[in-house]
N, C-alpha and C positions, 0 to 999 in steps of 0.2 A: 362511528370511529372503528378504525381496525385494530384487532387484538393478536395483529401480528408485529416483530419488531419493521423498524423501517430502515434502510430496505428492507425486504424480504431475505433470511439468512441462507446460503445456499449451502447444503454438506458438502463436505472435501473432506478426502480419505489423500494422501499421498502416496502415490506406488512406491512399492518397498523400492526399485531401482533409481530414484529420481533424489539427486543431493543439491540442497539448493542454498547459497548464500541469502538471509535477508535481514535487511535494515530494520531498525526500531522506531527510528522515525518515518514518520508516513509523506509519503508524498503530497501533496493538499493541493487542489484545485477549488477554488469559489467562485460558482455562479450568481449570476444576479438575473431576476426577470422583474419587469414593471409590469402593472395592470393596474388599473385608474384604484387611484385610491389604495393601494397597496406593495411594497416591496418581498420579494421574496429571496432568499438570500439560501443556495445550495453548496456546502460545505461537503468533500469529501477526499478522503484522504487512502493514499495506498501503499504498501510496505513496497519498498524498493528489494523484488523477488530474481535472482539470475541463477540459472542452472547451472551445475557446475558436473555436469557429466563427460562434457569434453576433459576434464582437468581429473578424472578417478576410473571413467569408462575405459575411455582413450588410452590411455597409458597399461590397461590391463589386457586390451586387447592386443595391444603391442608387444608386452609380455607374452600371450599365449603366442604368440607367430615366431617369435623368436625359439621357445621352446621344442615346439614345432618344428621349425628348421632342425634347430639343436637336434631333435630327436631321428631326422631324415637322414639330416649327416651322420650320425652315429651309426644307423642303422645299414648305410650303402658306406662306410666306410672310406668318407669321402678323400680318405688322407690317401690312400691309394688311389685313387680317380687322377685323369689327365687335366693339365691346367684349364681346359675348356670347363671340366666340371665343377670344378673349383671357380674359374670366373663367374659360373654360375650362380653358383650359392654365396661366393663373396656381394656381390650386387643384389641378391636378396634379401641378404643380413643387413644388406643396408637399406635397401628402399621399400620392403615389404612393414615391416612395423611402423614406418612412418605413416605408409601410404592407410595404413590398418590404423591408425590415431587418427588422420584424420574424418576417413569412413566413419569410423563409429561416433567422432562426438558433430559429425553434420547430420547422420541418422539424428542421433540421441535430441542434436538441438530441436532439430527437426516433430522427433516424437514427442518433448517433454513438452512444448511450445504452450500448449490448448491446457497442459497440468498447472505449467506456473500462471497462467493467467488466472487459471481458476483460483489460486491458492493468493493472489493479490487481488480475487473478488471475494473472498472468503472472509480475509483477512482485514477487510477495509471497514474506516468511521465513518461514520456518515453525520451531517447534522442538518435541520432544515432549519431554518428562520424566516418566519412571516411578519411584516410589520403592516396594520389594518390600522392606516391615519383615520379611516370612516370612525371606527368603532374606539378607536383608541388600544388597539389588543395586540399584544404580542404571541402568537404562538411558536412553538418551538418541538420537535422531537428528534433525538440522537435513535443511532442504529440500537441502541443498549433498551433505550422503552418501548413499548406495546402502544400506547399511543401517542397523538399528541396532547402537547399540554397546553394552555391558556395563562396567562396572564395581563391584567391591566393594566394600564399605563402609569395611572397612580400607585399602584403596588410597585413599583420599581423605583427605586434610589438612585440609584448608577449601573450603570454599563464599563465594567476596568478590565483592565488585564490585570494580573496578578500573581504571584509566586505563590507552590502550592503548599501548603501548611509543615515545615519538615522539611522540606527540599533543599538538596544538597547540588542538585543543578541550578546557578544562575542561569543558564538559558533555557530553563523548566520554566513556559508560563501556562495560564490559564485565562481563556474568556469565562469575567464571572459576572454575573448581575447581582446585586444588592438588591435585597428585595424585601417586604412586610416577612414573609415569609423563612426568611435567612437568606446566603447566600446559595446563588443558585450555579453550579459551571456547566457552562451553552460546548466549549471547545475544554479537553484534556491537556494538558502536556507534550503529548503524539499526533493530537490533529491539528494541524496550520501552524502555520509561520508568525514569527512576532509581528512583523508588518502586517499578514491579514488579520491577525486577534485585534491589532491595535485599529484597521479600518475600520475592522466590524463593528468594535466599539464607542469610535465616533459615529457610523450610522444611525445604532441605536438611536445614543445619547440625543445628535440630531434630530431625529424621525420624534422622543419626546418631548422634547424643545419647541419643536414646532408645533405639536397636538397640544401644547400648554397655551403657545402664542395665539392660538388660532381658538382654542377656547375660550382665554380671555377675552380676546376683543370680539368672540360673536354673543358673549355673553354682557 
């Protein structure tokens, strides 16, 4: 077994220049693979990350152009200059800091790109679920443990969704298994949707249902 968490955690530092909006709920996609005798079920979820350098860069850099100007004009005295000069710097004051907003935040989008992804791989849940109909086992490991864990069929009561002990969100659930053990929660709060917490846990339930049915009558 590996005694690293799962995934593997990747570091991420943020550049001091990179200001980013993110969401607390995660985004959750669930995979399913079949292989004879077994389901495997991949849970993984990502903060919804958008850069917001166009929206703090952009407008700074527009700023400095402006002053900029401000400070040419000052300096040549433009008030004395013939209207040619003047139309000049009239049409810079206009089109140059815009044109400077939007340079800097397609740069910025541009550079930050490879940071926020990194920071919604950093940032993300993971969770596996295996169901072994051969063996009767469930194994499971979240991004949070070192490895995976085990459980049997018969140690397990239910498969729920559930509210979590405290909670002040009703749309705060949890995938939990009932188990010999205690309760056990497969999915937080922040990973997956009520709809996927709730498939998962008729899968389960199913997948036990069936390794009972199937016991019994080979027994």
């Amino acid at each position: 077994m590996s005694n690293q968490p799962w995934p593997p955690v990747i570091p991420y530092r943020r550049p001091w220049w990179l200001i980013v909006n993110k969401s607390a709920q995660l985004i959750t996609t669930v995979q399913e693979e079949t292989r004879p005798g077994e389901r495997v079920f991949t849970i993984r979820g990502e903060p919804l990350v958008q850069g917001l350098g166009w929206l703090t860069w952009g407008p700074a850099g527009a700023l400095l152009v402006i002053l900029i100007l401000a400070g040419l004009a000052a300096g040549m005295g433009i008030s004395q200059q013939g209207w040619g000069v003047k139309a000049v710097f009239i049409v810079a004051f206009l089109a140059l800091p815009a044109v400077t907003w939007g340079a800097v935040a397609l740069a910025l989008t541009r550079l930050s790109a490879k940071f926020v992804q990194a920071e919604r791989q950093a940032e993300a849940q993971s969770c596996l679920i295996r169901l072994d109909q051969k063996q009767g086992e469930l194994f499971y490991q979240t991004s949070a443990q070192l490895q995976e864990e085990t459980l049997a069929y018969q140690e397990i009561r239910q498969a729920k969704v559930t509210h979590p002990i405290g909670g002040r969100d009703h749309q705060a659930l949890l995938l939990t298994l009932e188990t010999e053990r205690g309760p056990i929660i497969l999915l937080n709060e922040n990973l997956g949707t009520q709809n996927q917490k709730m498939d998962l846990a008729h899968e389960i339930q199913q997948a036990l249902q069936a390794y009972t049915a199937n016991k019994n009558s080979s027994g």
